[in-house]
Residue frames relative to the residue before (quaternion, step in Angstrom):
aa qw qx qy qz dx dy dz
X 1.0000 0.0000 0.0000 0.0000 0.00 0.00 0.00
X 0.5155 -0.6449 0.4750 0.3048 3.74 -0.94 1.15
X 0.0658 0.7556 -0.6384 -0.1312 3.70 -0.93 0.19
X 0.3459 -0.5774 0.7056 0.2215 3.78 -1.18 0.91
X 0.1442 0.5736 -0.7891 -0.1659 2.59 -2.14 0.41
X 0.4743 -0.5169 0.6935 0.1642 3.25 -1.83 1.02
X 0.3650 0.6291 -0.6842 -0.0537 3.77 -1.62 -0.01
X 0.4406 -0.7426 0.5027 0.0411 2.98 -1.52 1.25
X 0.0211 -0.8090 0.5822 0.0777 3.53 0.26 1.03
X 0.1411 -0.6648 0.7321 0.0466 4.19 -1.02 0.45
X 0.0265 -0.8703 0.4906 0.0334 3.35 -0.45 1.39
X 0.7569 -0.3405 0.3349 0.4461 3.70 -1.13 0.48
X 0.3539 -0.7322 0.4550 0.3628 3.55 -1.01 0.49
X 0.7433 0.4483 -0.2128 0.4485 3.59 -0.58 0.94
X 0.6396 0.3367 -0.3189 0.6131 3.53 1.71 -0.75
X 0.1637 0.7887 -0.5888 0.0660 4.14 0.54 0.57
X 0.5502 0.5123 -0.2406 0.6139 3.64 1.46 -1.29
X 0.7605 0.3917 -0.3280 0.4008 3.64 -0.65 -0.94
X 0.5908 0.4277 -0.3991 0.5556 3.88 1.44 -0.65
X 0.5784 0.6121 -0.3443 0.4150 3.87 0.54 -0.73
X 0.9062 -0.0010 -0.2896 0.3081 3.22 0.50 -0.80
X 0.1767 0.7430 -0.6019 0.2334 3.18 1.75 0.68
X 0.5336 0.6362 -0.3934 0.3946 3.62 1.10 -2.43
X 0.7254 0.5773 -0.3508 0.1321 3.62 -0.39 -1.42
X 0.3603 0.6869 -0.3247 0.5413 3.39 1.72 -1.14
X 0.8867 0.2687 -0.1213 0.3561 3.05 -1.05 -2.15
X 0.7103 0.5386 -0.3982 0.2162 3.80 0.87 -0.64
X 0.5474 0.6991 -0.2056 0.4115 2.99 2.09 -0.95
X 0.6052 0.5125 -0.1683 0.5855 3.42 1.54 -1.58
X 0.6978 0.5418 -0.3092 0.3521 3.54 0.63 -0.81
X 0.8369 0.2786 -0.2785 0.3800 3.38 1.11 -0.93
X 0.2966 0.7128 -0.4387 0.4599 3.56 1.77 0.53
X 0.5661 0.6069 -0.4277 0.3582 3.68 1.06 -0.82
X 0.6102 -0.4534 0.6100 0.2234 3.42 -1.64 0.87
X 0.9146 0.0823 -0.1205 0.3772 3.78 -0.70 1.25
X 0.4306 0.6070 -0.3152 0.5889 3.06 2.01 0.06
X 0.0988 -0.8442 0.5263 -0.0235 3.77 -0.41 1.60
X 0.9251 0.1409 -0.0554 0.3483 3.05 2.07 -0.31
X 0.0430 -0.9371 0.3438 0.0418 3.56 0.88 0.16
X 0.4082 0.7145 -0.5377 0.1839 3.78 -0.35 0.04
X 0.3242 0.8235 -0.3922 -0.2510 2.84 -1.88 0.54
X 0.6059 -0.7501 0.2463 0.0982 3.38 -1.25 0.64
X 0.3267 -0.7393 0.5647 0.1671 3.61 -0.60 0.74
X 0.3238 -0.7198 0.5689 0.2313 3.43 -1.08 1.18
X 0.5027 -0.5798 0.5079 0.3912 4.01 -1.35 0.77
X 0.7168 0.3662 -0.4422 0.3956 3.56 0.09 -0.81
X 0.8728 0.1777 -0.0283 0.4537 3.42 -1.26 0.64
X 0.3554 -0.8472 0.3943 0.0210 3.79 1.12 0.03
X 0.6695 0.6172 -0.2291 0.3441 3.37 1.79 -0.63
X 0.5472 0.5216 -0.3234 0.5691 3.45 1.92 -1.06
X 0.0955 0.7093 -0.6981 -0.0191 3.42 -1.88 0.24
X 0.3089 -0.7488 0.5850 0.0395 2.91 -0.90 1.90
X 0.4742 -0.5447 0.6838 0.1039 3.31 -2.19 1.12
X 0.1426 0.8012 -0.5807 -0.0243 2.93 -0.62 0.72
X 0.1120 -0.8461 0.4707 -0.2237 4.01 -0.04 1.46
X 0.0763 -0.7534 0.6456 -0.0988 3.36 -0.82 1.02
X 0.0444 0.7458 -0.6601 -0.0781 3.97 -0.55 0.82
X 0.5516 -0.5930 0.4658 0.3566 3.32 -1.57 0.26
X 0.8370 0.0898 -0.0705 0.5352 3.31 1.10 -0.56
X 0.5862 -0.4500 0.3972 0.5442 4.11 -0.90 -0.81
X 0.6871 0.4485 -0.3599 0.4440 3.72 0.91 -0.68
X 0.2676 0.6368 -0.5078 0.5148 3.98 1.43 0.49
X 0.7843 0.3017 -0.2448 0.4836 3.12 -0.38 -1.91
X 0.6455 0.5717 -0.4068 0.3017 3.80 -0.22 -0.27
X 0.6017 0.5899 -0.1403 0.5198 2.83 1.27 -1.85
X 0.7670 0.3135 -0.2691 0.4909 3.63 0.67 -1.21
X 0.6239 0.3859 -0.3712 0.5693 4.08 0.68 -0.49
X 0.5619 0.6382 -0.3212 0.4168 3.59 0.78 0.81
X 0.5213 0.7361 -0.1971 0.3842 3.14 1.77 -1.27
X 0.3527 -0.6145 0.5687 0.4178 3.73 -1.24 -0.18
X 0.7064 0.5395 -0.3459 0.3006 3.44 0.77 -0.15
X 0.5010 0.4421 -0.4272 0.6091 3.31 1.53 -0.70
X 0.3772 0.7440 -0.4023 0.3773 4.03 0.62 -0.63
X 0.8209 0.3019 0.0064 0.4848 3.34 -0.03 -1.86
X 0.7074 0.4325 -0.3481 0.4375 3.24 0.83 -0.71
X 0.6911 0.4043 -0.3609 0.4781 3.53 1.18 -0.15
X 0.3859 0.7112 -0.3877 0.4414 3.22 0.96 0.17
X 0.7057 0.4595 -0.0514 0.5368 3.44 1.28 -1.83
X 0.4207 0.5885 -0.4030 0.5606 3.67 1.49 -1.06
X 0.8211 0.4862 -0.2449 0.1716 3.22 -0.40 -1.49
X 0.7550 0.2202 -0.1640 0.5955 3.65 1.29 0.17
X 0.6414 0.4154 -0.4193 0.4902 3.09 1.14 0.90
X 0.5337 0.5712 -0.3893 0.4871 3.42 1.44 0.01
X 0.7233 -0.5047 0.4468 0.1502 3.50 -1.99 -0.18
X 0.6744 -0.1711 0.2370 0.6781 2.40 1.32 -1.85
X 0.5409 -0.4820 0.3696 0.5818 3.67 -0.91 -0.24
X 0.8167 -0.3975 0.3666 0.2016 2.37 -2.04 0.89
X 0.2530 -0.7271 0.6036 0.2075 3.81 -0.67 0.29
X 0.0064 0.8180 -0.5749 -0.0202 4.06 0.00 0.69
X 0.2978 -0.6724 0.6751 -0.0593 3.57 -1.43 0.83
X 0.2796 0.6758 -0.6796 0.0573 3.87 -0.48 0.78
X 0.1363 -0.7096 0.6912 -0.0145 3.26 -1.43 1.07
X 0.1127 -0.7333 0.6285 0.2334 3.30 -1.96 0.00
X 0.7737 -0.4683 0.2122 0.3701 3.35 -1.10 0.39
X 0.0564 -0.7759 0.6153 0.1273 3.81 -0.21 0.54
X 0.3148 -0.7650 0.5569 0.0742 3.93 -0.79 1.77
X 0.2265 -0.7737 0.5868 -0.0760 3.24 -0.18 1.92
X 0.4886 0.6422 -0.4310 0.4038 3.88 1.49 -0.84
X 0.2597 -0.7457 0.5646 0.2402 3.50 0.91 -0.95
């Protein structure tokens, strides 16, 4: 079963770049992963400070596999002093409306 995750990253004022291209690394490495169907991220217009994950795995043993990596690793490592606050994270699964 597919599982999204959302995270909401709110970065320091001034480190918006240094968070950009920390992101680039892990997004590149992230969507090369085995079970990873999706990977992107996004910068909100209002205020310019929030950026949103946006992530799609084929399965749970994805997300694991990927919060497992050295790159998601390092890149939180780098996250971690360039953000505000912690991250805000969102995991869903698919709810079949087709019926």
């Amino acid at each position: 079963m597919t599982i999204k995750v959302i995270a909401f990253v709110t970065v320091k004022p001034g480190q918006e770049d240094a968070f950009v291209a920390a992101a680039k690394v892990c997004v590149a490495a992230s969507r090369a992963e085995p079970g990873t169907l999706h990977y992107e991220l996004w910068r909100e217009t209002e205020g310019a400070r929030r950026f949103v994950f946006n992530e799609l795995y084929a399965d749970q043993a994805a997300v694991q596999a990927h919060m497992q990596s050295e790159h998601f690793k390092a890149f939180g490592m780098a996250a971690r002093d360039l953000a505000a606050a912690r991250p805000e994270i969102i995991v869903t699964k698919a709810v079949d409306v087709a019926g």
